[in-house]
C-alpha positions in Angstrom: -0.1 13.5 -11.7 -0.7 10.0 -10.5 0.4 7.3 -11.7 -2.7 5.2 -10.1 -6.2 6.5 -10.9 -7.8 3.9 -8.2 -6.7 3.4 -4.6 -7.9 1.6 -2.0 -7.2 2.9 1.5 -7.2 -0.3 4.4 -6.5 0.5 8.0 -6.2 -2.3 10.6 -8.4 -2.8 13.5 -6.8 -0.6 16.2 -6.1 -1.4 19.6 -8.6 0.7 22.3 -5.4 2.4 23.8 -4.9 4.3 19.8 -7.9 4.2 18.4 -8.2 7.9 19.1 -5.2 8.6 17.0 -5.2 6.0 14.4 -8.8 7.0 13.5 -7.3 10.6 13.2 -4.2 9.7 10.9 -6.4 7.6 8.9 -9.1 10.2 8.4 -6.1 12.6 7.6 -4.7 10.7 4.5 -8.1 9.6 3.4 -8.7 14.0 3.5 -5.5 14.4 1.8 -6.0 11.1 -1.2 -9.8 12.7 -1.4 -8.2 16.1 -3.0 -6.2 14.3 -5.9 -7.5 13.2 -9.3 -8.0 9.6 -8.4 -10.6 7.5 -7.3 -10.6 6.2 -3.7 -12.0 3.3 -2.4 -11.9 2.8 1.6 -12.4 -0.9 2.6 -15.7 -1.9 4.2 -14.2 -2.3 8.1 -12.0 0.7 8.2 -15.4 2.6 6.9 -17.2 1.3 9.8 -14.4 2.8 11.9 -14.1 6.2 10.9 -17.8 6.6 9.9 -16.8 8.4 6.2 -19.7 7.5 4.2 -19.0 10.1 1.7 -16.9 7.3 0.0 -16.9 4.1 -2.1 -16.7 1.1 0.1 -15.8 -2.2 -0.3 -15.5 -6.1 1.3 -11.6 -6.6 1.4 -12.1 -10.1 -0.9 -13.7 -7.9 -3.5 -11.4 -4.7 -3.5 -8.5 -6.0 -5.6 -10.1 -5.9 -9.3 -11.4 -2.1 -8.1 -8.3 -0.5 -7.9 -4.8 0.1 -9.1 -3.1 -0.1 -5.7 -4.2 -0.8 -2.0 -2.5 1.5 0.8 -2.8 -0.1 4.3 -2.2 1.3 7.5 -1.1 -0.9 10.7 1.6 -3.2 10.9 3.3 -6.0 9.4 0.5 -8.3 10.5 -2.3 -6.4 8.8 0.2 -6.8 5.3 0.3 -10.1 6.0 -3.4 -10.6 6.2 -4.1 -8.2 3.1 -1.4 -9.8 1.0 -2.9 -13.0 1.2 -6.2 -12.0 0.4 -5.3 -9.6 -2.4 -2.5 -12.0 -3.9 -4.7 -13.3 -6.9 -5.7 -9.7 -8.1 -1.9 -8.6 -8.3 -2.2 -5.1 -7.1 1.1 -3.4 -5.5 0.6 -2.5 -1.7 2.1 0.5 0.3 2.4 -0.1 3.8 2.2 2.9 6.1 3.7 1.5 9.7 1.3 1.5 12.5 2.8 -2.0 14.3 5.5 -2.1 16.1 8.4 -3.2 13.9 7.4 -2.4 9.9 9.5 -4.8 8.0 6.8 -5.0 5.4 4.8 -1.5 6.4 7.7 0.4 6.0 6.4 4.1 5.6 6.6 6.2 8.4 3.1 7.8 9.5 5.1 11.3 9.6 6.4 11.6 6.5 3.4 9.6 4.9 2.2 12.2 2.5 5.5 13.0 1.4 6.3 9.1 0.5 2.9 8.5 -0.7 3.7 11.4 -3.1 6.9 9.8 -4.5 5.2 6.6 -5.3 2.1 7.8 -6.5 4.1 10.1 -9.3 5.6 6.7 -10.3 9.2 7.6 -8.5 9.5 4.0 -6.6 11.1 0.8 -6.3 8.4 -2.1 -6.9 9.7 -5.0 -4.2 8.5 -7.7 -5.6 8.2 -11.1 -2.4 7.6 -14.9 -3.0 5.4 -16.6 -1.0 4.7 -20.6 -0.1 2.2 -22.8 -0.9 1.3 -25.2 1.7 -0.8 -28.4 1.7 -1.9 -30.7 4.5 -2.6 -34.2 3.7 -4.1 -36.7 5.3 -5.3 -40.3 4.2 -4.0 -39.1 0.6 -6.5 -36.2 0.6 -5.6 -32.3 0.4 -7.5 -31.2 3.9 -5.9 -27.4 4.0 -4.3 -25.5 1.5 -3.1 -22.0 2.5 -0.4 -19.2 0.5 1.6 -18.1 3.6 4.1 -14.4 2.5 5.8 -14.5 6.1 6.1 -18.7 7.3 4.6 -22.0 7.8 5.2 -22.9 11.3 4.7 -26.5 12.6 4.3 -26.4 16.1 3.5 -28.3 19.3 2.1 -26.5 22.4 3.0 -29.5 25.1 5.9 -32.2 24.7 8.4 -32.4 21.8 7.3 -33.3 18.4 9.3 -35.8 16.2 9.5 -35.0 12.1 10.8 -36.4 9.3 11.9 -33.7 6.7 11.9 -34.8 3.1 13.7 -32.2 -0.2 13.1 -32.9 -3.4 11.8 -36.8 -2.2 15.6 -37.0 -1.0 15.2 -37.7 3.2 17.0 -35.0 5.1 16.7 -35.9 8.5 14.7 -37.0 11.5 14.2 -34.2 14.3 13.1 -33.8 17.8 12.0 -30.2 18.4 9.4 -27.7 19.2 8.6 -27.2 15.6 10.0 -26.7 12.5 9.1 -23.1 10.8 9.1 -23.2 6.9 10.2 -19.7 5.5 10.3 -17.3 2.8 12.9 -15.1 3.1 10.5 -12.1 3.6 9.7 -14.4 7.0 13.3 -14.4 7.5 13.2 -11.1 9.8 9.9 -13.0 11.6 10.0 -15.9 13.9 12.5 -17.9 12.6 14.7 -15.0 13.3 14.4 -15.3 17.1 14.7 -19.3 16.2 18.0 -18.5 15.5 17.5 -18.6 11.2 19.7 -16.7 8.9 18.6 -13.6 7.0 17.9 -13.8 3.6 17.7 -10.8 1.3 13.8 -10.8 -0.1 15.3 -10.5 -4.0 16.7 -14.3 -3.0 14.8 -17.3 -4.4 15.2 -19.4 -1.8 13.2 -20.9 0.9 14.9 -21.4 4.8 14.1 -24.4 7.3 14.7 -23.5 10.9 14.4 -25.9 13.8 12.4 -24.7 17.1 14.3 -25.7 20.1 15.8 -28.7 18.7 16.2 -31.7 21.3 19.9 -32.3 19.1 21.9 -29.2 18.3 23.2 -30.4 15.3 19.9 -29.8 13.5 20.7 -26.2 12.3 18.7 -24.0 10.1 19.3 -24.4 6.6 18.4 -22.5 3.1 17.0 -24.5 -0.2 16.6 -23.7 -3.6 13.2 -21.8 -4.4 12.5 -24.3 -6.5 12.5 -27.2 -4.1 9.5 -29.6 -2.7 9.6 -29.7 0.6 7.4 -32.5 2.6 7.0 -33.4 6.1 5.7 -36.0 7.5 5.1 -36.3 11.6 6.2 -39.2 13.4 5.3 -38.8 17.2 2.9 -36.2 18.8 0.5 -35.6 21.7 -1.1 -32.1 19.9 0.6 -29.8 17.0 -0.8 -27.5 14.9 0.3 -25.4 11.5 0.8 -21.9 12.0 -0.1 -19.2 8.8 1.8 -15.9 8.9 1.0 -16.5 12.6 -2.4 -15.8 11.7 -4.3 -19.1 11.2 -3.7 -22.0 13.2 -5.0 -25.8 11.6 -4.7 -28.5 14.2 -2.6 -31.4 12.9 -3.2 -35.1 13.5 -0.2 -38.2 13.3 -1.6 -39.2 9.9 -0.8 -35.2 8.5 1.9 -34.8 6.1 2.4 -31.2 5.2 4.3 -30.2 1.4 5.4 -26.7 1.2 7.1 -25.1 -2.1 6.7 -22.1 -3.8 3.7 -20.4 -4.7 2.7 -19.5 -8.9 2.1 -16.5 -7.0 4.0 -13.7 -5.9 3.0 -9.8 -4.5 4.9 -6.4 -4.8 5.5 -3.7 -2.1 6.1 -0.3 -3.1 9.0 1.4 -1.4 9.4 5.4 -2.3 12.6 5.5 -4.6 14.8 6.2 -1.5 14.0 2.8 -0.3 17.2 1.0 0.9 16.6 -2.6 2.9 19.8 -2.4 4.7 19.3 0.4 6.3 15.4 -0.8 7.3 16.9 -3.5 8.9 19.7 -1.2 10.7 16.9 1.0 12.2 14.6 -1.8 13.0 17.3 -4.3 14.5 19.2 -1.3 16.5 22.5 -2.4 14.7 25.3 -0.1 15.0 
């Protein structure tokens, strides 16, 4: 029997090269949910995709009080996306891997049912992931405020940017870089990965500052307390911009500072109880 009596089922928008086969897969678990004692919801896009009306629809932004868990199929970006949206209403995801890599969408599309069974009889590991809090101010007012679960990633498209990175209100240093990417250590296996970053285990409260191409190699990634305040504050640019998950781009201007810490907030992945992280990151990094 399940342990949830209300799912939602979320598919990401697929690419015209798989739609064919997505559409199929989707339709296939939706089938196979349909014939269990629950109640399914299927969010309002992915309805529009695979045209079954026969079920309860819903706007993504609404689904979260609805239901007792939300499965999504695609990738790591479509978590991201979903995570951030469905973060106040606390539900537990299951990501079924559509992307390429599935750090976060971690189930398999061919043993899908079989997982999905595990977890839905209450045999899994809840993975519970931090996530930042970011605020862009300027003239001493809050202009943005997003949650990122993967990064914050300050950037410039053209000629170096110049930072000043400030812990706690203790100044760290001045850089000249690319960037600087902000992470939580879910984001560790993301960007600041092929920055050269550390990996940090996602049970770690802790958040990791990595350097893009820094003009002085000294400046070397570093990991803080989860509890710290991070702030910084731009000192020379021609055009930067913050980066969400990768997802949402805010153009910044000299006056920006930017504080990043923790969010009150926090969202749990379902893993089936064979779940082991070291070996996700053997398969997906092709270590040896």
């Amino acid at each position: 029997m399940s342990k949830f009596k209300k799912i939602a089922v979320i598919g990401k928008y697929p690419s015209f090269e798989d739609a064919g086969d997505f559409h199929t897969q989707l339709i296939e678990l939706i089938d196979y949910l349909s014939k269990k004692n629950i109640e399914l919801i299927i969010e309002e896009k992915t309805q529009k995709q695979i045209n079954l009306n026969q079920f309860k629809s819903s706007p993504l932004k609404d689904i979260g009080p609805q239901v007792d868990v939300a499965i999504i199929v695609g990738g790591d970006g479509t978590m991201l996306g979903v995570a951030r949206t469905l973060v106040d209403s606390q539900i537990p995801l299951i990501g079924v891997n559509r992307g390429r890599f599935g750090f976060l969408a971690d189930l398999n599309i061919d043993s899908m049912f079989t997982n999905i069974d595990m977890i839905l009889e209450g045999d899994f590991i809840r993975d519970n992931r931090m996530l930042i809090d970011t605020r862009i101010i300027r003239s001493d007012k809050v202009i943005y405020e997003s949650l990122s679960l993967n990064d914050v990633v300050i950037k410039t498209g053209l000629k170096l940017i110049e930072l000043e990175v400030v812990i706690d209100d203790r100044f760290v240093h001045k850089q000249r870089s690319d960037g600087i990417i902000v992470s939580t250590p879910t984001g560790t296996t993301a960007y600041a990965l092929s920055a050269g970053g550390s990996i940090l285990h996602p049970s770690l409260d802790a958040i990791s500052i990595v350097p893009i191409s820094p003009h002085t190699l000294s400046n070397r990634p570093i990991a803080v307390s989860g509890s710290s305040e991070i702030e910084i504050k731009i000192i020379h640019m021609d055009e930067a911009y913050a980066s969400i998950d990768g997802q949402i781009k805010f153009p910044l201007d000299i006056r920006d500072r930017i504080e990043i810490k923790k969010a009150k907030q926090s969202i749990s992945i379902l893993h089936p109880n064979n779940y082991c992280y070291f070996e996700m990151l053997r398969n997906k990094l092709n270590w040896g």
